[in-house]
C-alpha positions as CSV (number, residue, x, y, z in Angstrom):
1,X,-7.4,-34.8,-3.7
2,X,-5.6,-31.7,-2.6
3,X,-7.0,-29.7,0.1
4,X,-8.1,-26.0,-0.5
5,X,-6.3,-23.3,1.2
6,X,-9.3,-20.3,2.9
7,X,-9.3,-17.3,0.6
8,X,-8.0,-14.3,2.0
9,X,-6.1,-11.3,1.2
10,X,-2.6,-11.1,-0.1
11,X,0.1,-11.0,2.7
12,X,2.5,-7.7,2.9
13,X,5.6,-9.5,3.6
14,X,7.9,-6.1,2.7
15,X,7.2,-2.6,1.4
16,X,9.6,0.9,1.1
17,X,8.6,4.4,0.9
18,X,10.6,6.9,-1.3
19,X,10.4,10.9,-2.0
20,X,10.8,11.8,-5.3
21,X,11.0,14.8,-7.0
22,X,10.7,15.9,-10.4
23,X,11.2,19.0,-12.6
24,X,9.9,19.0,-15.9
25,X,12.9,20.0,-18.7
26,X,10.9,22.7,-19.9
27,X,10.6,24.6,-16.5
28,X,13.6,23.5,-14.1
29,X,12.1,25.4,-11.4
30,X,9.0,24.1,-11.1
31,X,9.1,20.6,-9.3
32,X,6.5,17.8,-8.3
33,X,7.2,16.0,-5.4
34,X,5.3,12.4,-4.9
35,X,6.1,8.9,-2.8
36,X,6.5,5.8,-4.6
37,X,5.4,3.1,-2.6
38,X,6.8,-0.3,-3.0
39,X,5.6,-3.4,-1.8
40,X,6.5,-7.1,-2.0
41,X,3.1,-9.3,-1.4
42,X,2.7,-12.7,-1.1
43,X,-0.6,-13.8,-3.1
44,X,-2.6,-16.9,-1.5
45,X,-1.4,-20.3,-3.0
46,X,-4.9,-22.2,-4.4
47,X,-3.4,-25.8,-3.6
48,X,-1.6,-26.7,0.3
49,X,0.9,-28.4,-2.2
50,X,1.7,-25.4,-4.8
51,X,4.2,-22.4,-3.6
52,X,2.5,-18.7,-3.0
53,X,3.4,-16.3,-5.9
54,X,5.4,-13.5,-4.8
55,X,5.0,-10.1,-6.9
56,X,5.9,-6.5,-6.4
57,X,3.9,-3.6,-7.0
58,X,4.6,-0.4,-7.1
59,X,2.3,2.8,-6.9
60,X,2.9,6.4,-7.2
61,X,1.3,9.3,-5.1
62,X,1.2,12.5,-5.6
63,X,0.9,15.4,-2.9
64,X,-3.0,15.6,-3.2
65,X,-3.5,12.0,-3.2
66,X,-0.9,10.9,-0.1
67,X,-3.0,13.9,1.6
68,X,-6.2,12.7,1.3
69,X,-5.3,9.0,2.0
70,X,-3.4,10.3,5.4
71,X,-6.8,12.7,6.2
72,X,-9.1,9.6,5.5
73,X,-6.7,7.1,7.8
74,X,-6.9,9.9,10.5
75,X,-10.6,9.5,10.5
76,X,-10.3,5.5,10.5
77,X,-7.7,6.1,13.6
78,X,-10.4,8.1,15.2
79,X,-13.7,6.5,14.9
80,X,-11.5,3.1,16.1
81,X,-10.3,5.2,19.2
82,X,-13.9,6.4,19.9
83,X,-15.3,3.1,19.4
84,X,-12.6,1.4,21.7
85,X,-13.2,3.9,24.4
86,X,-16.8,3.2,24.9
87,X,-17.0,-0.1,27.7
């Protein structure tokens, strides 16, 4: 009988972070810029004897979206700093 391995979340073992820009062929001047986010996660093996599956995904954020996820990770960063300066 194999032994089962805790559930968890997948592990980050690499990720990149590109600018891209795009400018639709019908209006040249008018350009989108977004950040495609790569990363390279390790999912949790089920069995101690089977090898973790390693997959990439890739997401794509637009201006709006990168903005509120930075505003809503500023107030994470904060309410951790307030929390951490009471003794």
């Amino acid at each position: 009988m194999d032994c089962q391995v805790p559930v968890g979340p997948p592990r980050l073992l690499d990720f990149s972070c590109h600018v891209l820009s795009k400018a639709p062929a019908t209006d040249p001047g008018n350009t989108t810029t977004s950040c495609l986010l790569q990363l390279k996660v390790q999912e949790n093996e089920t069995k101690v004897s089977e090898q973790p599956s390693v997959s990439t995904v890739t997401v794509e954020l637009t201006r709006p979206t990168l903005d509120t996820l930075l505003d809503g990770m500023g107030r994470i960063r904060d309410q951790l700093s307030s929390v951490a300066g009471r003794k």
